[in-house]
C-alpha positions, -999 to 999 in steps of 0.1 A, spaced: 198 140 168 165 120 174 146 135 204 133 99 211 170 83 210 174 68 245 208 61 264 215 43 297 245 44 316 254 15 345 279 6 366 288 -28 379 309 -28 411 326 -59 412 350 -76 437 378 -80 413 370 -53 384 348 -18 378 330 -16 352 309 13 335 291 10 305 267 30 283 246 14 256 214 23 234 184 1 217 187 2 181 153 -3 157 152 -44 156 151 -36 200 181 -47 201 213 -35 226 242 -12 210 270 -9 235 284 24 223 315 24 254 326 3 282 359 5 303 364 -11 332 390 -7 360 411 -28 390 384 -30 421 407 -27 450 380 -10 478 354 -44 472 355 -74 490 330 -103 482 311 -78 467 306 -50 495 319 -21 494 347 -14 521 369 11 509 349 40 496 377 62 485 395 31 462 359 28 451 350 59 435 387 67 428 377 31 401 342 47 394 362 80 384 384 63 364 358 38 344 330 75 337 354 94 326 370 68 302 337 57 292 326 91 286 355 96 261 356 66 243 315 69 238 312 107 237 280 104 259 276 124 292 261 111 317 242 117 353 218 88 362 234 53 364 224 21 368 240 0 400 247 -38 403 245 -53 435 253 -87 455 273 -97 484 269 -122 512 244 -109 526 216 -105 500 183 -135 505 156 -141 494 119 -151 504 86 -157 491 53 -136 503 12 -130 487 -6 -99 488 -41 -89 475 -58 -58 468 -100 -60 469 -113 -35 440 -148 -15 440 -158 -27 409 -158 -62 390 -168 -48 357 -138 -23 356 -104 -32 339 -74 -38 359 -49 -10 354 -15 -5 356 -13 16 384 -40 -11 402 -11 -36 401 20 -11 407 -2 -9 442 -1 -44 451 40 -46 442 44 -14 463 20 -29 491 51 -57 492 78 -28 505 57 -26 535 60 -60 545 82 -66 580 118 -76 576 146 -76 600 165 -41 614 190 -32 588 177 -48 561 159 -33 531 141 -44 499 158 -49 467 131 -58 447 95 -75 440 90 -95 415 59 -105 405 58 -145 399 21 -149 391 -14 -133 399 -44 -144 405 -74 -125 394 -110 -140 416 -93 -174 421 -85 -179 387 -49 -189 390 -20 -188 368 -21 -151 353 10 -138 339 -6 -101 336 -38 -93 350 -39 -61 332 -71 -55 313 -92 -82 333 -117 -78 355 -125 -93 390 -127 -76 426 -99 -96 441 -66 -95 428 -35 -112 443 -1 -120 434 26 -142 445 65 -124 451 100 -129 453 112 -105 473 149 -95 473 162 -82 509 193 -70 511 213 -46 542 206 -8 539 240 -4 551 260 -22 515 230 -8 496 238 30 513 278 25 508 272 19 470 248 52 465 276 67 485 306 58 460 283 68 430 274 101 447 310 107 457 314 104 415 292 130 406 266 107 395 229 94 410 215 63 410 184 57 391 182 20 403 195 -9 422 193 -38 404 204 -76 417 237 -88 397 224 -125 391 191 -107 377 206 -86 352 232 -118 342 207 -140 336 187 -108 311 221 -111 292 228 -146 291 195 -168 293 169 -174 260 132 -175 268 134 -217 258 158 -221 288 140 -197 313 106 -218 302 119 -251 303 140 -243 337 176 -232 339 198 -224 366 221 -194 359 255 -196 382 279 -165 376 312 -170 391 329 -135 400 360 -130 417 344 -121 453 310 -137 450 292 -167 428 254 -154 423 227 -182 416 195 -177 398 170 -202 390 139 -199 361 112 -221 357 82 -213 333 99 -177 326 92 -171 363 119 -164 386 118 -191 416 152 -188 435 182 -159 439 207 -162 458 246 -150 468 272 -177 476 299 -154 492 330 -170 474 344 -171 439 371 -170 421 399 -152 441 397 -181 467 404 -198 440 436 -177 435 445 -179 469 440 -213 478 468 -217 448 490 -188 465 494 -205 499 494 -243 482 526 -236 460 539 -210 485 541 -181 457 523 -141 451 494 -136 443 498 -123 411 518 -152 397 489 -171 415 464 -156 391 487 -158 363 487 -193 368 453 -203 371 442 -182 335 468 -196 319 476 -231 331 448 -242 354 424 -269 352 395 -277 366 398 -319 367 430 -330 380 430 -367 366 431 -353 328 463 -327 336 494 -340 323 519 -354 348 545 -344 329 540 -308 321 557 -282 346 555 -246 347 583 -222 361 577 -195 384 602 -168 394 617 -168 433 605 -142 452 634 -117 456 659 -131 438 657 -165 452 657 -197 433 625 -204 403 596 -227 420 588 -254 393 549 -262 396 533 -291 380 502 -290 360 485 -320 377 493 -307 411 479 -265 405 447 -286 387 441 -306 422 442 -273 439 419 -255 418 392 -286 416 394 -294 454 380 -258 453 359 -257 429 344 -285 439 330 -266 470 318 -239 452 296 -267 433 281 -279 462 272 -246 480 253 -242 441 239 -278 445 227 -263 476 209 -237 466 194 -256 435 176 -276 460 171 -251 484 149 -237 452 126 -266 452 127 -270 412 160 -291 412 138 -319 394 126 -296 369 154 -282 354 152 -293 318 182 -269 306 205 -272 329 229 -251 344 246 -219 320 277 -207 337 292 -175 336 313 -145 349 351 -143 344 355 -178 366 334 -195 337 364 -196 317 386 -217 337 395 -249 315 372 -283 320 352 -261 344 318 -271 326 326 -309 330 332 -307 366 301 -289 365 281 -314 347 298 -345 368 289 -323 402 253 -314 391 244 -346 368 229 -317 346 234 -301 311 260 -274 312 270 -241 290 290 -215 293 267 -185 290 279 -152 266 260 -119 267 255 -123 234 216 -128 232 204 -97 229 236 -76 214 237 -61 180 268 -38 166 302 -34 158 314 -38 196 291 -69 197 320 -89 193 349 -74 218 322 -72 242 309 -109 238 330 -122 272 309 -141 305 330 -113 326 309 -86 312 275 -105 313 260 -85 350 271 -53 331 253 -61 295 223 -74 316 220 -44 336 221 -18 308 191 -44 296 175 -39 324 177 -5 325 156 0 295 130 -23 307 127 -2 340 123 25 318 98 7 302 80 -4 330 76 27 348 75 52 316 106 73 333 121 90 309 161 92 314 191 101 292 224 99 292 231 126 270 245 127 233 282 135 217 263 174 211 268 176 249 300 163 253 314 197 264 333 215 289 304 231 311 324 267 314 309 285 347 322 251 370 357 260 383 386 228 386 416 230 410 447 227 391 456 197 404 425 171 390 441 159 358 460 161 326 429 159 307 409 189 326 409 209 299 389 183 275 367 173 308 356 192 337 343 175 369 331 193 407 353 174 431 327 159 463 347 180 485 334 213 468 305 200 459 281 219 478 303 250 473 296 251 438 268 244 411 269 204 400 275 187 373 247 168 377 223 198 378 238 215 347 230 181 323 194 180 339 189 214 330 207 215 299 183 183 292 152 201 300 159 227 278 163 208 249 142 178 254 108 181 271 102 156 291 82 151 322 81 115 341 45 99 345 35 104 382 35 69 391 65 62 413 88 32 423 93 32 458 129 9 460 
């Protein structure tokens, strides 16, 4: 195997499905997703965690499936997150340097974004992340990357993500409780808009909306800068339910409905097209109308619109916008959803495929919106990596092996014999998973991390 062969591993907890997923970068720099499985989210609700047990139960489920299908063992993961209550604000800092004739560094600049984690927010909350939008290097304004240039004074203007310790702390819980750590936190809309957006669209000015099932996340780019995030805290099952309690039938044949039947514009339904539904129990079919479930699911839609016409202006570049709006997430595939859009917004629309950066034989089974956060945050895993020269791996199909000195109870699964996992229960009882693969890792690749640290 090649020493320098790098995986990542990430996890997107979502309201309506789990997802893990473990990919590598191929020569061209592009993504190979070697395996991805995903699982029913019961324990999530608009996209916070409230049922840890249901969650990692999923998370068990998804690694170990994952793990088969890829033959890749992993440790270190990287975590979506959303949810109602993430925001988002705008601050400047500026660090004065001894010298003007010296070059800026790296580490000069990793100061000033780790100067930003200091900054006072409310009880409860923490920071997600700092993004750099510009710097400005001795009043010259405008600088993508002051590295390399000299000046004394050098500031920068952020985007800081805030989001409450309390979701954030439940999510590294669940992942723990799986035997795994998290490497990094990244924000879902982020990592969509990595796997769906080109560099035109993020130049000329886009607005990425990704409709989930608990949560529709909005990002908006102008001149390859990110300007506006945000977390509307609805998506697509209010959809489903507003069609559950409006025909008076379950939720499943709810769902059922709107994949296969619903519409988003109720005036091009046909009138004459009905679709039968069994009677709950035993009791009589319910015969539902096309035109009627589309009026349902627009009347709906239609408020999820405006909350995202809301925060387009909220962003303050709703005039700039040369490309549009790209949709995605699994609610991106409801039928005549991107012409509501564009009547809504008065803006271009496309649905957005995590396509862009994909190369590979599971390019194309892969190639759905629903799995754009999860492509995006495998992308952005390497480009943490990257950033802050950690070095991290998942681990080949040479390691894929039963680790023989960690004892199982009888009871775990049919499939203990080809896998072995330390319950959380017995976790400090015995030696973990987790610590065997590091060592094991050590051993046969040596790597050591650069000292300069992320503080997230």
């Amino acid at each position: 195997m090649n020493k320098k062969e790098q995986y990542v591993a990430a996890i997107d907890i979502g309201t309506t499905k789990i997802v893990a997923i473990v990919g590598k970068k191929n020569e061209n720099g592009k993504i190979e997703i070697l395996g991805l499985s995903k699982a029913l989210s019961k324990g999530v609700k608009r996209g916070v965690v409230l049922n840890i047990e249901e969650t990692v139960n999923a998370i068990h489920t998804t690694v170990e499936d994952v793990q088969k299908r890829s033959g890749i063992l992993f440790s270190e993961v990287f975590v979506g997150i959303a949810g109602q209550h993430i925001k988002s604000m705008k601050n400047r800092g500026y660090i004065m340097r001894e010298a003007y004739d010296d070059e800026i560094k790296k580490e000069e600049v990793f100061k000033l974004i780790e100067d930003m984690h200091k900054i006072h927010i409310d009880i409860g909350e923490e920071i997600i992340h700092v993004i750099p939008q510009n710097f400005i290097v001795d009043n010259e304004t405008g600088v993508k990357s002051p590295i390399g240039m000299c000046g004394r004074r050098l500031e920068a203007n952020f985007h800081i993500v805030i989001g409450q310790v309390a979701a954030a702390k439940n999510i590294e819980k669940c992942i723990r409780k799986a035997n795994l750590t998290v490497k990094d936190m990244i924000l879902e809309p982020l990592a969509s808009s990595d796997a769906v957006l080109t560099d035109d669209e993020k130049e000329a000015g886009v607005v990425l909306v990704d409709i989930g099932g608990g949560t529709t996340d909005v990002a908006v780019y102008y001149d390859n800068i990110i300007r506006h995030t945000a977390v509307i805290p609805f998506g697509g099952n209010v959809v489903t339910k507003d069609i559950k309690e409006g025909c008076a039938i379950l939720q499943r044949h709810a769902e059922q409905l709107k994949i296969q039947y619903g519409s988003a514009l109720g005036d091009i339904a046909p009138e004459d097209k009905v679709v039968s539904i069994p009677g709950i129990s035993g009791r009589e079919p319910k015969e539902i109308s096309f035109k009627s479930l589309a009026y349902i699911i627009q009347s709906r839609m239609e408020e999820i619109i405006d909350a995202v016409n809301f925060e387009i202006q909220n962003s303050g570049y709703a005039d700039k916008l040369a490309a549009g709006v790209v949709i995605t997430g699994g609610g991106a595939m409801l039928k005549h959803l991107p012409q509501l859009m564009k009547f809504k917004t008065a803006m271009d629309v496309r649905i957005g495929f995590p396509n862009e950066h994909l190369a590979g034989t599971a390019k194309n089974e892969i190639n759905q919106p629903m799995y754009a956060t999860s492509v995006g945050l495998i992308m952005r895993g390497f480009e943490y990596l990257e950033t802050y020269k950690k070095t991290f791996n998942a681990g080949s199909s040479e390691e894929y092996i039963k680790p023989k000195s960690v004892v199982v109870e009888k009871h775990e699964t049919e499939d203990q014999e080809e896998e072995t996992f330390v319950s959380p229960v017995q976790e400090e009882e015995k030696i973990s998973l987790t610590d065997k693969i590091k060592t094991m890792l050590s051993r046969m690749f040596e790597i050591e991390d650069q000292p300069i640290t992320n503080n997230k």
